[in-house]
C-alpha positions in Angstrom: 138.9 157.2 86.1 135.8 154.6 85.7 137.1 153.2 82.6 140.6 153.0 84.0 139.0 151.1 87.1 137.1 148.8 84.7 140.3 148.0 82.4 142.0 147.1 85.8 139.2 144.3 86.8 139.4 143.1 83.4 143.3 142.9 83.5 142.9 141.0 86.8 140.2 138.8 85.8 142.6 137.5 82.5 144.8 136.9 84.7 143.0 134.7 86.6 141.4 132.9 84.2 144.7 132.4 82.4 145.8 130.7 86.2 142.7 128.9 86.2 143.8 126.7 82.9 146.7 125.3 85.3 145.0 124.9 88.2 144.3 121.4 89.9 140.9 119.9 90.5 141.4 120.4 93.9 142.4 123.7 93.9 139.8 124.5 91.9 136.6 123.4 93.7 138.2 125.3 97.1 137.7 128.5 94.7 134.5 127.9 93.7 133.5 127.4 97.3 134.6 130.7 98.4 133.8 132.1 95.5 130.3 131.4 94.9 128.8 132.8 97.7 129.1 136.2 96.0 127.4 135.0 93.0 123.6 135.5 92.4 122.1 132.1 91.3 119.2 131.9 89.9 116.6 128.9 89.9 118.6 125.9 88.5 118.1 122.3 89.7 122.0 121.9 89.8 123.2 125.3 91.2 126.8 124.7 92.2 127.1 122.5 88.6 131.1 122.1 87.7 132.3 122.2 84.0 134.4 118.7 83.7 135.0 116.5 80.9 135.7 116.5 77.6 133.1 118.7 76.1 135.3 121.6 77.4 138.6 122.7 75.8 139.7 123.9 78.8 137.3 123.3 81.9 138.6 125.0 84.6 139.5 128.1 82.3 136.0 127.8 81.6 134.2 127.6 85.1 137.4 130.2 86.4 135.8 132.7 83.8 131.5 131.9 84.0 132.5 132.7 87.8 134.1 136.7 86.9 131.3 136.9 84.4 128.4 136.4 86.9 130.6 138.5 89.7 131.7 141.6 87.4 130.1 141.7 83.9 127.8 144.8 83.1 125.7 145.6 80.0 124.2 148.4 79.5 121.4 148.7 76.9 120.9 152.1 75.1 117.3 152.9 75.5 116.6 154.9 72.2 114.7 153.9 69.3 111.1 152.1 69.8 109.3 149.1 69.2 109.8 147.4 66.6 112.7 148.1 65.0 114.5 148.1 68.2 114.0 146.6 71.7 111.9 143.7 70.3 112.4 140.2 67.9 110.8 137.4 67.3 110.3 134.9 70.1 107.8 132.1 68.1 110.1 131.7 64.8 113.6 130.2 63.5 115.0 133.7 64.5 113.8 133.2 68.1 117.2 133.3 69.6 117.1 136.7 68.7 113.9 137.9 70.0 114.5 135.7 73.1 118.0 137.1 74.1 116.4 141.1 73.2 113.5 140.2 75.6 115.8 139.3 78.5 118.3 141.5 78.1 115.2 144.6 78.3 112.8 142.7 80.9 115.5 140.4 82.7 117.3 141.6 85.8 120.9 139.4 84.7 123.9 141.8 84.0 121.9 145.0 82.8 123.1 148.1 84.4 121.6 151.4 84.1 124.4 153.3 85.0 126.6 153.4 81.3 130.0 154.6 83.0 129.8 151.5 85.3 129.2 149.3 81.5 131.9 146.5 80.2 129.9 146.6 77.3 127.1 148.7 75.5 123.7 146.7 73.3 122.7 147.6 70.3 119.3 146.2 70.2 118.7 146.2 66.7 116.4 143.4 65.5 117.2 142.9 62.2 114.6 140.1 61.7 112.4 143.1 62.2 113.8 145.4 59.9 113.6 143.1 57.0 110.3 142.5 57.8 108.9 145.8 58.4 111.3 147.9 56.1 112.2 145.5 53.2 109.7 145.1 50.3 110.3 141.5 49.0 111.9 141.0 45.7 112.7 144.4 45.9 116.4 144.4 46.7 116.3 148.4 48.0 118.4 148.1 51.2 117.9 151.7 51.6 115.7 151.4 54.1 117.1 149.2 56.5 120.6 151.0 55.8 119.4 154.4 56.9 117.6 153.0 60.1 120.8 151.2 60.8 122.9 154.0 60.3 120.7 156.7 62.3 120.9 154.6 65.0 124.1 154.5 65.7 124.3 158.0 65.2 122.4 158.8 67.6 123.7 157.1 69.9 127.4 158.4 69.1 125.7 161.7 69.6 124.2 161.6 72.9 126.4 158.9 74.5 130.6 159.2 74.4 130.9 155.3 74.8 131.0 154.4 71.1 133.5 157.3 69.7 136.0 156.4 72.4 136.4 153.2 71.4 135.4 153.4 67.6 132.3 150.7 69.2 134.8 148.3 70.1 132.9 147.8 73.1 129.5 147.7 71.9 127.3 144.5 70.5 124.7 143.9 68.3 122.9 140.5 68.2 121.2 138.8 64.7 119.7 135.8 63.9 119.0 136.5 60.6 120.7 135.8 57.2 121.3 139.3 56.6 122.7 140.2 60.3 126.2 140.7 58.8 125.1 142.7 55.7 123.4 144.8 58.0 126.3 145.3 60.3 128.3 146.3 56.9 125.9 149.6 57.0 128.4 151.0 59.2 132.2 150.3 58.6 133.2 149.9 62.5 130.1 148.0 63.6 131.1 145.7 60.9 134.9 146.1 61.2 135.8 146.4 64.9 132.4 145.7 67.1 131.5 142.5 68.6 128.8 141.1 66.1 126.9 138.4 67.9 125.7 136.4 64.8 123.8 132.9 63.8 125.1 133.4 60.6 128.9 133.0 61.3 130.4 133.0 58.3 133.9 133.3 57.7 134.2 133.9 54.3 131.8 136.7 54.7 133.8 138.6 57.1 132.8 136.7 60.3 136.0 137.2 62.8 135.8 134.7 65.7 138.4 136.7 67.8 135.6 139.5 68.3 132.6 138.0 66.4 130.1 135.5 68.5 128.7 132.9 67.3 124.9 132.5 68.2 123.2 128.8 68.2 119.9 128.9 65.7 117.2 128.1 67.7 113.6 127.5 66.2 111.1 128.1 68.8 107.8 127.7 66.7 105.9 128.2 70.1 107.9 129.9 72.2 108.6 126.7 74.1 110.9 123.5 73.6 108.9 120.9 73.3 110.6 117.9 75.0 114.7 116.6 75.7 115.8 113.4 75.2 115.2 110.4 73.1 115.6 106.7 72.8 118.9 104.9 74.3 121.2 103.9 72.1 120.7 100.7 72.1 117.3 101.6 70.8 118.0 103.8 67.5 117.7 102.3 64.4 118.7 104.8 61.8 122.1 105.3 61.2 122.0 109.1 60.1 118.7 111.2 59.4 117.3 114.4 57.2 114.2 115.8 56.6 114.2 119.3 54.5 113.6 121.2 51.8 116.0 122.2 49.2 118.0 125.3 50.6 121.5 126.6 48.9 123.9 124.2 47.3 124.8 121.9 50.0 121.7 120.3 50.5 121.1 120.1 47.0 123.9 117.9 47.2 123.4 116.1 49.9 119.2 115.4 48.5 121.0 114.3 45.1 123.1 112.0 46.6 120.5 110.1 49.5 117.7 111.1 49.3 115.6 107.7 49.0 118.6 105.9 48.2 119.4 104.3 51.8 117.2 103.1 54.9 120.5 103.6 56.8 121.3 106.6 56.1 117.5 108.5 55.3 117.6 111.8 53.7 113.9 113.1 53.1 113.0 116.4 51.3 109.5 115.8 52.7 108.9 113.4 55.4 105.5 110.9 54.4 102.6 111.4 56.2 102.4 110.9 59.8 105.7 110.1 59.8 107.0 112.3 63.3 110.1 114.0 62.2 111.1 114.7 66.1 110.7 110.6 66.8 113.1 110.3 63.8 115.4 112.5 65.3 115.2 110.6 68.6 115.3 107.4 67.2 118.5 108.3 64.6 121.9 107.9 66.0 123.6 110.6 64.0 121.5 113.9 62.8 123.0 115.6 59.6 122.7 119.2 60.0 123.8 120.3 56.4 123.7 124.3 55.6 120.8 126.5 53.6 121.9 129.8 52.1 123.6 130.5 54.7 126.0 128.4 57.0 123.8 128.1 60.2 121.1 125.8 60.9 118.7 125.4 63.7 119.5 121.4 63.4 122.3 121.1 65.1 120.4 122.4 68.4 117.7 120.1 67.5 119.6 117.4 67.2 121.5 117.9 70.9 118.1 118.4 72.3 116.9 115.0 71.1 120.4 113.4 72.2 121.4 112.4 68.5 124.9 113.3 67.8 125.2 116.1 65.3 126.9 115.8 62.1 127.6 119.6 60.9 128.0 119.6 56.6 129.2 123.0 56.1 131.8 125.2 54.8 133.4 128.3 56.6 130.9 128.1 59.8 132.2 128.9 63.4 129.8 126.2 65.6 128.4 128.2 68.9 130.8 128.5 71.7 133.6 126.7 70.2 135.9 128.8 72.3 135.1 126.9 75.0 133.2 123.2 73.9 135.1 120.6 72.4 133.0 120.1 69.3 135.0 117.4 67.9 133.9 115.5 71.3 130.4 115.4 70.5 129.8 116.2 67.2 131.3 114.8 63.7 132.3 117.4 60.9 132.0 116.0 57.1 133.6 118.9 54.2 131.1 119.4 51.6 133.6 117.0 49.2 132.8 114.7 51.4 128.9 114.1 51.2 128.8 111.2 48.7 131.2 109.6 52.0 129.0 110.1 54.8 127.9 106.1 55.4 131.5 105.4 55.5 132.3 108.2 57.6 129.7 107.0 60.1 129.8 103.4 59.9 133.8 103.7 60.6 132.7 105.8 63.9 133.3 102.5 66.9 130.6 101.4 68.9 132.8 102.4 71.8 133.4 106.2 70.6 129.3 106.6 69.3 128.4 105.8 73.2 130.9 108.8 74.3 130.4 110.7 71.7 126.3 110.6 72.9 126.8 110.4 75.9 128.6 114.3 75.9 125.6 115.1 73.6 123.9 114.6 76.8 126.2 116.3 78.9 126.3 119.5 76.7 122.7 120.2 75.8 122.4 122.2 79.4 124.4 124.9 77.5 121.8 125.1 74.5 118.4 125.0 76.2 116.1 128.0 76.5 114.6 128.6 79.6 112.5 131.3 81.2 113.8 133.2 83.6 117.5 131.8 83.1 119.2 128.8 84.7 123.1 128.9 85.1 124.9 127.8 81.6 122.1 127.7 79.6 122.2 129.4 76.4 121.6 133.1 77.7 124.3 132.7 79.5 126.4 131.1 77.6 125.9 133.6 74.5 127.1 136.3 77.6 129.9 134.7 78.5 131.1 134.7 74.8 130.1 138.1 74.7 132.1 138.7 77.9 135.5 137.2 76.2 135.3 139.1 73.7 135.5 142.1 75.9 138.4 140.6 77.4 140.1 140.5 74.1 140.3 144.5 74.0 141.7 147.6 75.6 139.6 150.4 75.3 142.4 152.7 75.8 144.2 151.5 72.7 141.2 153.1 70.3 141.7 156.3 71.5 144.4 157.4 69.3 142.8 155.9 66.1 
């Protein structure tokens, strides 16, 4: 009778939403007025902030559905396993999204529930930055390890608990900043196959689904803290396009064999010179290339919407963060891999007029990727919920039971 209760809210709350995308400006703000007085805010110093513009596919479908998030959506974290394989990441590294997002989801007081039958949906808080580096033996390539944590796990939480059977873990998440988050999830078929696999490494060619999959902005906090926002006004930035980084997987190869020292408009460093600030050249660049490593994330692109510099994302087969809802093309420029030798071309054709607008959203989106501690509305946490909470509005648990 629970779950039938909870399918019900969920039915009503699509509903909604999908009568939010229609609704008028007007219409809308009257809703938000009665409907935010049931909503918990937390500190923020725009509380009652409105999603408008063209940042958002759809912003009234958007703020309709960040509103039933914060009024109905409950986790529930399974409390087995100990530290540090579970219930702990990293929160000073490039996998600090992970560690981050663990931290509040087992100290915070946003969405957890304690009571599982009252759940929309279950964590699996796995770190697998941790298990490589406490269970893999470099250069080793014995996965056993890792595989037989991973797999325990969820046994023994299919054991005790009836939530993941009943739904074949359709309703249950596990969270990954690392390279190897979706080999991991392969461990175990239906974590791979039909559970929500919140992931930076969002790969489609490697299985990454974006109807059920999430995909998690990389976020390298080397101390735990961002370090500023902002940069120089346009009129102000020099540099056409700018890179600094070390050779990582084909695409930068690539892109380093093709610029690297070749242009002062377009400045592609593998190593920056000395005392050369590689944040003021990302504040004083106009466009910030963001090509892939190995793998098709990169903790760039944040970096480049926290120092207001329009990214340009060089990749093949990635799913940016919250593209569900933001309007990527509205703020950032996408150049295929075939097109690297191009990209002076690409950006020099990019108006005057469109660079200010395009900036000037850079601006306007960066509240939805900045860390903060405790939580602000639409920062990242929430954001990387609210995807979360969509996909749990893409499924019936009752359809699972017969599988």
């Amino acid at each position: 009778m629970k779950l039938d209760e909870l399918e019900a809210s969920l039915g009503k709350a699509r509903s909604s939403i999908r009568e939010a995308a229609g609704t008028s400006l007007v219409r809308l703000r009257n809703k938000i007025n009665s409907t935010s007085k049931t909503v918990q805010l937390v500190h923020d110093d725009d509380p009652d902030y409105v999603p408008h513009g063209r940042i958002y596919r759809n912003a009234h479908a958007f703020h309709r559905s960040y509103l039933l998030m914060e009024k109905l959506f409950k986790i529930y974290v399974y409390e087995e396993g100990e530290v540090p394989l579970f219930h702990s990441g990293p929160c000073k590294s490039i996998y600090s999204s992970e560690g981050r997002f663990i931290n509040e989801m087992e100290m915070g007081k946003l969405y957890r529930t304690k009571d599982p039958d009252e759940a929309h949906v279950y964590f699996i808080p796995v770190s697998v930055a941790n298990l490589v580096q406490y269970l893999y033996v470099p250069d080793s390539k014995d996965l056993d390890p890792m595989k037989r944590a991973t797999v325990d796990y969820v046994k023994v939480i299919a054991d005790r608990h009836p939530f993941w059977n009943r739904s074949l873990g359709a309703d249950h998440f596990m969270l990954s900043c690392h390279d190897w988050g979706p080999m991991t999830s392969s461990f175990v078929p239906n974590l791979f196959h039909k559970s929500i696999r919140v992931l930076c490494n969002a790969n489609t060619s490697e299985g990454f689904n974006p109807s059920k999959d999430v995909s998690f902005p990389e976020i390298n906090l080397l101390t735990g803290e961002i370090s500023s926002l902002g940069g120089q006004p346009p009129s102000t930035r020099t540099i056409l396009a700018f890179f600094a980084g070390h050779l990582h997987g084909h695409i930068r190869y690539l892109l380093l064999n093709e610029w690297k020292g070749k242009d002062q408009d377009v400045q592609v460093y593998e190593t920056l010179p000395k005392k050369v600030s590689y944040e003021k050249k990302l504040k004083s660049s106009k466009f910030c290339l963001c090509p892939s490593g190995y793998e098709v994330a990169s903790p760039r692109v944040v970096e480049a919407i926290y120092a207001e510099c329009v990214p340009v994302l060089i990749s093949d087969a990635y799913v940016p963060p919250f593209s569900d809802v933001l309007n990527w093309k509205s703020f950032s420029v996408q150049i295929d891999v075939k097109n690297i030798s191009d990209i002076k071309n690409i950006l020099m054709g990019i108006s005057h007029r469109q660079y200010l607008r395009m900036q000037r959203n850079v601006k306007q989106v960066q509240r939805h990727f900045v860390v903060n501690g405790p939580p602000r509305r639409y920062d990242v946490f929430h954001m990387i919920v609210h995807s979360i909470w969509l996909r749990r509005l893409n499924i019936r648990v009752h359809d699972f039971r017969n599988q």
